[in-house]
N, C-alpha and C positions, 0 to 999 in steps of 0.2 A: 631753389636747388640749382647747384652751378651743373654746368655742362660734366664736369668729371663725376659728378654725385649720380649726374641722373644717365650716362653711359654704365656708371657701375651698377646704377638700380637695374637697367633693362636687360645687361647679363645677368645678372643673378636672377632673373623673374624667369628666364629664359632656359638656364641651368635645370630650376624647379621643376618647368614646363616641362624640360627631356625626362627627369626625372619621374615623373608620375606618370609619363605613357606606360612605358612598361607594366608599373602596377597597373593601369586599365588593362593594357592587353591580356593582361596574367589574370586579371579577375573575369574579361568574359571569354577564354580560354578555360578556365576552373567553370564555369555555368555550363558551358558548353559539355566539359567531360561530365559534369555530375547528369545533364539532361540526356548523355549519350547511355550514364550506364541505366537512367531510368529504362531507355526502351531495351535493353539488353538484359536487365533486370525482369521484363515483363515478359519479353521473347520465350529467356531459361523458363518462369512459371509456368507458361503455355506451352509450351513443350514439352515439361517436366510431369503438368498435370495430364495431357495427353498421356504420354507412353506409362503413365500409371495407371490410366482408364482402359489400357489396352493390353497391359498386363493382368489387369483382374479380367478380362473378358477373355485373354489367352486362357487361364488358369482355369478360368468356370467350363472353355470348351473344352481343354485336356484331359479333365478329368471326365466328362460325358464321354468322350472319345475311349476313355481308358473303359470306363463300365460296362461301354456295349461289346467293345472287343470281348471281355474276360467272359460276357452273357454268351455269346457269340461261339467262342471256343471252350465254356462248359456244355452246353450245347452239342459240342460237337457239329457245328454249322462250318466250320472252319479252323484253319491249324496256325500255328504261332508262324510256322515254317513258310506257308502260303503267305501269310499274310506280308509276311519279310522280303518276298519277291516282287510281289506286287507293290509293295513301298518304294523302294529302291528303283523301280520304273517308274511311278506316279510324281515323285519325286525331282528327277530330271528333266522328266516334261513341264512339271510348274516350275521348276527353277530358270528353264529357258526363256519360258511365257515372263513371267518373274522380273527377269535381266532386259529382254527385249522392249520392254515396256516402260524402263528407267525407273523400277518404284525400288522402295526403299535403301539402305546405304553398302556401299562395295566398299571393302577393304581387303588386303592383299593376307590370305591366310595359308598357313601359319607365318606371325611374325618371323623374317632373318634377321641379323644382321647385316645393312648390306655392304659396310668396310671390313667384314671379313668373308666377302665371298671372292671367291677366287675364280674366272672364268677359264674353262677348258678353250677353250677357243681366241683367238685375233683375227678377227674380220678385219681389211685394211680398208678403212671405210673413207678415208682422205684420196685412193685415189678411184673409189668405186660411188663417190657423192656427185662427180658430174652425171653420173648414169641415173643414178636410182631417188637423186636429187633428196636425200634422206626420209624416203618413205618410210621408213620406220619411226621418224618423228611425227608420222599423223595417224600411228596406232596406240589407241586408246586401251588403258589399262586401271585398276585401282592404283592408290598409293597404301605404303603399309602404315603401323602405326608410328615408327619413328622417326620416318617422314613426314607425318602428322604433327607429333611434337617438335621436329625441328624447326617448321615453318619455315622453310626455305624455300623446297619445291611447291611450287599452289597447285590448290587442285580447285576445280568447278565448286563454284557455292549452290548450284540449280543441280548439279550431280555429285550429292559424297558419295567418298574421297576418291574421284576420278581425277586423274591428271589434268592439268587447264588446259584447255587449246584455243588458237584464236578464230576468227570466223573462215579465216582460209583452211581452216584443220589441221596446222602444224602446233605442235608446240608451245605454248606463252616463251619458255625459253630460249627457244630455237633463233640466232641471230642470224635472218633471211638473209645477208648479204654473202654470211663465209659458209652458212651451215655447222657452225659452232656452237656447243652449248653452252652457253653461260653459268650455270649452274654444273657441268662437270666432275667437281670433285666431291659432291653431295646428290648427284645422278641419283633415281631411284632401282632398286634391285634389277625393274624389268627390265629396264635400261642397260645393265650390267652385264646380263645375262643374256640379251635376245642375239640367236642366229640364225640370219636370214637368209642361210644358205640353202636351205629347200621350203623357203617360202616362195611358193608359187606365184602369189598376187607380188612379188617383184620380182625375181629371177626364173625367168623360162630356164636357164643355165648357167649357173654361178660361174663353173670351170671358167668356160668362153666368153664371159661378161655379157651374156644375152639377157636385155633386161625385158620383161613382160610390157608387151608393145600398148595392152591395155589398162598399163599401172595408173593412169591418170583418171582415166573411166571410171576404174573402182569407186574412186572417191566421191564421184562429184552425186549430189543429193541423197546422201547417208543420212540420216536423222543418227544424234548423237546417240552414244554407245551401241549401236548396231552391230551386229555381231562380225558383218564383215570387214568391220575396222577393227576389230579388238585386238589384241597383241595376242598369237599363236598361245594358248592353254599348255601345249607339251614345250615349248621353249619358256615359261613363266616359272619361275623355282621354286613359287609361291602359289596358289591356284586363291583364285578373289573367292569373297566368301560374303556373297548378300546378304545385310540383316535386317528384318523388316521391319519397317520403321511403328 
């Protein structure tokens, strides 16, 4: 083989060479997704068969619940009336217990829209961020569901659909050096909507830019979603709506 024959063999052997990585890479890429949707695959059935074993066990206590009431108030032991009181207070006290204790999933209820809410208010927040150093980025709130399906904004995979925060308790968003959010024009609702003008836990006094001397305090060893992080219930336009999982 002359020197030109065998220059040409070892490009072309070479060529081949580049050639075929790709298909390896692409074939243990394709192993890889199929092995990712096996455990994603096994996750949904365990989870799927769960909330199905816990909806026949909802359903079997429902119905007990229902029989002894009707015995209850044929009886005349008690009144539908009474009983709607006392609900209604039982109620809020487990739902508090409920939330505090991070179990099952939050979601921002009832769904808005939040590119057609229109906010009453403009907080000048660019020249009120060296104060309050955007304390309102390390209040925790749900995400709704079309925030859900946009997958833009993230929320906690250890708490659905909670907004992400990082371990300092701002924001996943939140860009620490300007206080800008990244995410901006697909913000979620609470976001849109929150006025932090008579929140207390940062403005002693809005008017005078008096900010709450013990705003930093608040924060520091909150276990996640703790009530005194949450984003203000009457500034929320949406109120979260726990579903047990």
């Amino acid at each position: 083989m002359s020197q030109k024959d065998e220059r040409s063999f070892l490009a072309s052997s070479a060529r081949e060479g580049e050639s075929s990585q790709p298909d390896e890479n692409n074939g243990a890429f394709s192993q890889a997704l199929v092995g990712l949707r096996k455990e994603i695959v096994g996750g949904l059935l365990y989870t799927h068969s769960r909330a199905n074993n816990n909806t026949g066990r909802l359903l079997e206590a429902t119905s007990f619940l229902y029989a002894l009431i009707e015995l209850l108030s044929e009886k005349g032991l008690l009144t539908i009336e009474e009983l709607d009181e006392r609900k209604a207070t039982v109620a809020t006290r487990i739902e508090k217990r409920f939330i505090d204790k991070g179990m099952g999933v939050d979601l921002m209820e009832p769904d808005q829209d939040k590119y057609a809410f229109k906010s009453p208010v403009k907080i000048d927040c660019e020249n009120r961020i060296p104060l309050c150093h955007a304390a309102c980025c390390r209040l925790w709130f749900p995400l709704s569901r079309q925030d859900v399906d946009e997958g833009i904004v993230q929320w906690d995979w250890q708490l659905p659909y909670i907004i992400a925060q990082d371990r300092d308790g701002y924001c996943k968003h939140l860009e620490r050096q300007t206080y800008h959010c990244q995410v901006y024009s697909n913000r979620p609702l609470p976001c849109r909507a929150f006025d932090c003008r008579d929140d207390k836990r940062i403005w002693l006094d809005f008017e005078n830019r008096l900010i709450n001397p013990d705003l930093e305090a608040q924060f520091q060893g909150l276990p996640p979603r703790d009530s005194a992080s949450r984003l203000s219930p009457e500034s929320d336009p949406g109120r979260s709506k726990p579903v047990q999982e």
